[in-house]
N, C-alpha and C positions, 0 to 999 in steps of 0.2 A: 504493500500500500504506500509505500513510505516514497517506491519511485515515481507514483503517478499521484503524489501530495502537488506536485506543480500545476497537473492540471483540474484536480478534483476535489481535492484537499478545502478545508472551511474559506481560509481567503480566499482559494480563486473562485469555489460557488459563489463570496458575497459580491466580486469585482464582475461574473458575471453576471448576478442578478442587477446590478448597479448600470451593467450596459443595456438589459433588455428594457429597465427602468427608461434609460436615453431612448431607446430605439420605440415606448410606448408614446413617448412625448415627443417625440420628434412625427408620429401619422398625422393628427391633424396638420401641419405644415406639407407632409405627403400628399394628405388630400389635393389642398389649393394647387400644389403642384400640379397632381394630374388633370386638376380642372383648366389651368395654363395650358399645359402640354394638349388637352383634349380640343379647346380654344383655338390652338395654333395648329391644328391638323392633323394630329395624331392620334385621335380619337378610337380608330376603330384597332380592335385587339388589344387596348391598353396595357391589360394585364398581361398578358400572352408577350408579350413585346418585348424584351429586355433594352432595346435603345428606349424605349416610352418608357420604362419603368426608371431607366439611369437620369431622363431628361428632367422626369418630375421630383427626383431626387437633388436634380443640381439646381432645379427651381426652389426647392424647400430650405438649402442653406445660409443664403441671402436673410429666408424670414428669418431663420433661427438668430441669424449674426445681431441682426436687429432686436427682436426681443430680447434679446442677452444686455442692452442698454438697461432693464426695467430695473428700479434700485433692491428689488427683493430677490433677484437670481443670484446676485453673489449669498443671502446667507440660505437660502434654499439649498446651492449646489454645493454650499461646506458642510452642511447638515449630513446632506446623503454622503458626501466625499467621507466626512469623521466615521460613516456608521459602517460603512461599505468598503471604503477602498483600503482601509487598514494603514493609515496615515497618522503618523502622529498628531496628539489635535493642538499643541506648542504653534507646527508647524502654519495653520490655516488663519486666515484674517477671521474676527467675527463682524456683522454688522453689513450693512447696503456700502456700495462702493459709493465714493463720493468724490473722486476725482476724476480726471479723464482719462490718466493712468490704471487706476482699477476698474472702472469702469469697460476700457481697451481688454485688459486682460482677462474679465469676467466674460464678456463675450467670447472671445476665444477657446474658452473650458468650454464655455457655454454649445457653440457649437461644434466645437471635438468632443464634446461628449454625445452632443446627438448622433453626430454623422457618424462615429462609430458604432452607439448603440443601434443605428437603424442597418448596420451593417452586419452586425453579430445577431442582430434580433432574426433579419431577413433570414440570414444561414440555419439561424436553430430552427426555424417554422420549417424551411423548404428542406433542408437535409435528414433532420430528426426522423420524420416518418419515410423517406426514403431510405436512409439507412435500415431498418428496421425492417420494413419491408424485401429488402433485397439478402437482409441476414435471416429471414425467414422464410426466404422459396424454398427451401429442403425438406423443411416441416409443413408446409401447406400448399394443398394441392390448388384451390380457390386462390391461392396467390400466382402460383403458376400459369392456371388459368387463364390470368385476371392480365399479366404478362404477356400471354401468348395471343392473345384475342387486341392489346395493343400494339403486338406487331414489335415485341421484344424477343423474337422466339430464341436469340442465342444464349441470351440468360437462363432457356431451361434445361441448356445442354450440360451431359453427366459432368463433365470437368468445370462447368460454371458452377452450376449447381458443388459441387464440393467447395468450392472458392467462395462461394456468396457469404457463407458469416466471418467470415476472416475480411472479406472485403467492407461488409457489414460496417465488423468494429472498426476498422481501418476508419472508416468515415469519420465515426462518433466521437475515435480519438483526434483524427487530425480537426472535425470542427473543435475541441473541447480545447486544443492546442492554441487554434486562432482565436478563439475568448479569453485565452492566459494570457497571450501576449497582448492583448489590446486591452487588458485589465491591467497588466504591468504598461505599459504603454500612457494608459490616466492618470495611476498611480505616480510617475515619476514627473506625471507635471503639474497633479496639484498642487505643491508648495510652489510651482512659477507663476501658475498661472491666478491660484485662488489663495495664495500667501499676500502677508501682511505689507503694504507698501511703507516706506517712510514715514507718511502721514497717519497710517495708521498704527505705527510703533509711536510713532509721539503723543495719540489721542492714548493708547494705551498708558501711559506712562503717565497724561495726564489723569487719567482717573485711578490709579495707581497712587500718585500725590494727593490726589483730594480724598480717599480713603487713607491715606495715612494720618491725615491733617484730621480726619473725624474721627480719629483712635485716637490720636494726640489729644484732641478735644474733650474729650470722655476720658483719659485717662487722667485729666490735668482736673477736671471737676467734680472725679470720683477723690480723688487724694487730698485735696484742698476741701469739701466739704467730710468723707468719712475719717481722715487725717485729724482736723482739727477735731472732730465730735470724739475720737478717741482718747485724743490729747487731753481735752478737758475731760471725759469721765473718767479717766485715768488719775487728773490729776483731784477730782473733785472724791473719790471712794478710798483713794492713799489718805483725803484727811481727814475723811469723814471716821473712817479706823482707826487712826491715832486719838478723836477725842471721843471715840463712842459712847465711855463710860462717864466722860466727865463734862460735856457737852453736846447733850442733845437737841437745843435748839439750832446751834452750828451742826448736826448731822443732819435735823429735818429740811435747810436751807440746802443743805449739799443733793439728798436727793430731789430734791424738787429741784435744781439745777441740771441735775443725772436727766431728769425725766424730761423737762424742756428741748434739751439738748439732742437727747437721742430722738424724741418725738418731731424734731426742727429736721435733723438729718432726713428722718424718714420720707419725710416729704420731698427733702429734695433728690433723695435718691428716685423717688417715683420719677421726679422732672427730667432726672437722667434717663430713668428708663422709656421715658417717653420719648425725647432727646432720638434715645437710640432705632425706637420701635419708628420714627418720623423719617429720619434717615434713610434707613432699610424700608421703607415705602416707596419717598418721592427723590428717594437720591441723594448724593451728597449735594451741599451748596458751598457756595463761598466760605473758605475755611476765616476770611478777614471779618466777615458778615457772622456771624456765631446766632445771630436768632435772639429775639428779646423775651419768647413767648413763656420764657422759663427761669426758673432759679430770681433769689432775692437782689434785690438791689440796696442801693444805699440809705435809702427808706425805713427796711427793717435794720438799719446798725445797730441802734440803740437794745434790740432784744437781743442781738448775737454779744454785746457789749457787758448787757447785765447776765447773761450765763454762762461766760466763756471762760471761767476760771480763776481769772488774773484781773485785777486794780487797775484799771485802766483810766487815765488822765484825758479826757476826750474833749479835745478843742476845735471848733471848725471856725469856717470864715467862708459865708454867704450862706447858701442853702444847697449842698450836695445833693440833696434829695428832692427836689424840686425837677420831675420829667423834664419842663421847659429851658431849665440850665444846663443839667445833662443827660443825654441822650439812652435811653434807656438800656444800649448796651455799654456804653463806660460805665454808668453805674452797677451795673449786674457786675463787669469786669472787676470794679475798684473793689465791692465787696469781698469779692475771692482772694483779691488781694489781702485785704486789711485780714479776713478770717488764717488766709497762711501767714499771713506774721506775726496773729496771736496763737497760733501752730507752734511756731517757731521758738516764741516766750516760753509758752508752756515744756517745751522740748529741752530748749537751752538757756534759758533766763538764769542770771547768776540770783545767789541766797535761795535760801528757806523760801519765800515767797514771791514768788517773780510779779516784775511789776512793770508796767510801760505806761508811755504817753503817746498821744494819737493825736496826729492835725492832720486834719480835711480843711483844702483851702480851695475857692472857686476862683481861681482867675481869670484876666480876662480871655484869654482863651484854649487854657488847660486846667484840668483837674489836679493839686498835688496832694502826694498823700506821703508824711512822715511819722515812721513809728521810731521810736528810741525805748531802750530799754540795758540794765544795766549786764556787760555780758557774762559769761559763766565759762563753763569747759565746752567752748564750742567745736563743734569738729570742722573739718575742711565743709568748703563749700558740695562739692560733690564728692560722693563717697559711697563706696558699694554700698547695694542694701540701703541708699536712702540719697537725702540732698539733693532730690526732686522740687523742692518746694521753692527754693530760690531760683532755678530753674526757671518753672513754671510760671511763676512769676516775671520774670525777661521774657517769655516768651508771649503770655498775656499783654506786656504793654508795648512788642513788638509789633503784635499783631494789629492795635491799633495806630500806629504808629506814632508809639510812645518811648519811654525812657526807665530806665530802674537800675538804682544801686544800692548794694548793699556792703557792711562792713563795720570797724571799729570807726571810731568819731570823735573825735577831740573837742567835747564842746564847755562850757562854762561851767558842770558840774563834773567836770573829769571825763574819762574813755568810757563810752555807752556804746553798742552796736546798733545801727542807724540804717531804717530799710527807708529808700526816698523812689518814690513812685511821681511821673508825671507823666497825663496824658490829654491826648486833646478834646475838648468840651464832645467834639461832633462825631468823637470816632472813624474820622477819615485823616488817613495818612497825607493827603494831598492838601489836607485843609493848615496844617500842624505850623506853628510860626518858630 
């Protein structure tokens, strides 16, 4: 079996059924052919004719070349190509051709794939039952007959007759031969013909970047809102333990802090998961554009303020929280900010009780946002297993095209570690002064 896997074997059944496939859709274009060819004089014995059968044939390629422009033939013919020809499917473009370039080459499969399958289709109808028929004169005598009465009479003669099923299979293999090779034959040119063009490795790539930019996005506001709700009930059940026995109005304040907190997350974990279920619907969008439709803004400060662990000194200048100052996504932005740098207190704030100050200021046409707090055993900025958060933060008010630093700070009450965030009112990088 193993030596006739070339011609019989699962690929070559599936690259032939891939061309009888061509050679099915390719009749109607046969038709109009023969309607042509019958038009122009050829009419009588059409069928019978093999010049009238070749003529409507070379009429019907023209159609095919042409339909092969229509923009759903390229991802139809990569559909059958991945399922049929045994092609790697790395190899094939996805999607309607959209230049002139694929569009040229879509046509071209387009009709190589016809005009073969209308050529291997034709051979399996008209051979099949002939072959068959002539490897069974020896066992029927009605065949014989049937033979002789057309005026074949040397096919019933004793040494034909011995010959006939040998000649038979001879047929079935030499057509099964000519299907292999015009199955290898497709096979070796769908990555030229129905492969990805430049523009379509770019558009890949593009949507490649903007799925990564929607990971980055979801990972940056899964860690900055479960980050910081850890950090505080971590930091709020460490003291609730220490005075369990000897202050229990300071434990009933800690979990009623606990319970706020994680109840605050929960919610915005749903907004993530919406976030994400939105995404994986209508697609990615502008990774710069992040959507307003979700997550708090600087409105709710004062609740993430009063539950968040840590003594917080909170000064602003104008009204941060006013939608008509800033635009509903720097505000959602600044809040993530402000929550990872009270992350960050809680993580790394020097003493027994860490402690910061916070200015929100409204300029005239940026938002600044400075937290100071005194430093502790800080660790490097990035560092395995963590140091995401300042990160993510640069990358936030990149995104809008903004500004962030962080680090020690030399300021009037000695060295404090100093997060200074600035961004623009409108959220457009082109607007930024």
């Amino acid at each position: 079996m193993r030596l006739f896997a070339p011609l019989i074997g699962r690929r070559a059944r599936l690259r032939w059924l891939h061309l009888i496939i061509g050679g099915a859709l390719l009749m109607p274009y046969f038709l109009v052919g023969t309607v042509l060819v019958s038009m122009a004089g050829g009419g009588a014995g059409l069928f019978s004719s093999v010049p009238a059968q070749l003529a409507a044939f070379a009429c019907a390629l023209p159609m095919v070349a042409v339909s092969g422009f229509f923009p759903l033939v390229r991802p139809l013919s990569v559909a059958a190509a991945r399922a049929l020809c045994g092609v790697p499917p790395a190899l094939l473009a996805d999607g309607p051709a959209r230049t002139r370039q694929a569009r040229v080459r879509t046509t071209a499969w387009f009709t190589l794939h016809l005009g073969l399958g209308g050529i291997v289709s034709g051979i399996t109808l008209a051979l099949t039952p002939f072959a068959l028929a002539v490897a069974g004169l020896p066992f029927s005598a009605a065949l014989r007959e049937s033979w002789l009465a057309a005026g074949s009479g040397v096919l019933v003669e004793p040494w034909a007759l011995a010959l006939a099923p040998f000649a038979g299979l001879a047929m079935l293999v030499a057509m099964a031969a000519v299907a292999a090779a015009a199955g290898e034959l497709l096979a070796r040119r769908v990555p030229v013909l129905l492969g990805p063009t430049p523009e379509d490795r770019l558009a890949a790539a593009e949507r490649r970047a903007a799925d990564l930019a929607v990971r980055n996005r979801l990972a940056r506001e899964l860690h900055d809102s479960v980050g910081h709700a850890l950090s505080a009930v971590t930091l709020q059940a460490g003291a609730a333990r220490r005075v369990l026995d000897r202050d229990p109005e300071f434990v009933r304040r800690a979990l009623t802090a606990i319970e706020e907190t994680t109840r605050r997350t929960v919610g915005e974990l749903d907004a993530v998961v919406g976030l994400l279920r939105r995404d994986e619907e209508a697609g990615s969008g502008d990774p710069g554009d992040e959507g307003t439709a979700y997550g708090p803004g600087l409105d709710a400060l004062d609740g993430l303020l009063a539950h968040c662990g840590v003594p917080v000194a909170y000064e602003r200048e104008g009204d941060p929280g006013d939608p008509r100052v800033v635009v509903p996504v720097v505000s959602r932005e600044a809040y993530r900010i402000v929550q990872e740098g009270l992350s960050n207190v809680l993580r790394h704030g020097g003493g027994s009780t860490p402690t910061a100050r916070l200015l929100i200021a409204v300029r005239e046409r940026e938002l600044e946002i400075v937290m100071e707090n005194p430093p502790g055993e800080r660790p490097a900025v990035v560092r395995p297993g963590g140091g995401r958060g300042l990160r993510g933060i640069a990358e936030r008010a990149a995104l809008l095209g903004g500004r962030s630093e962080a680090g020690p700070y030399e300021g009037t009450d000695g060295t404090t570690w100093r997060l200074a965030v600035r961004l623009p009112l409108t959220g457009r990088p082109e607007e930024r002064s």
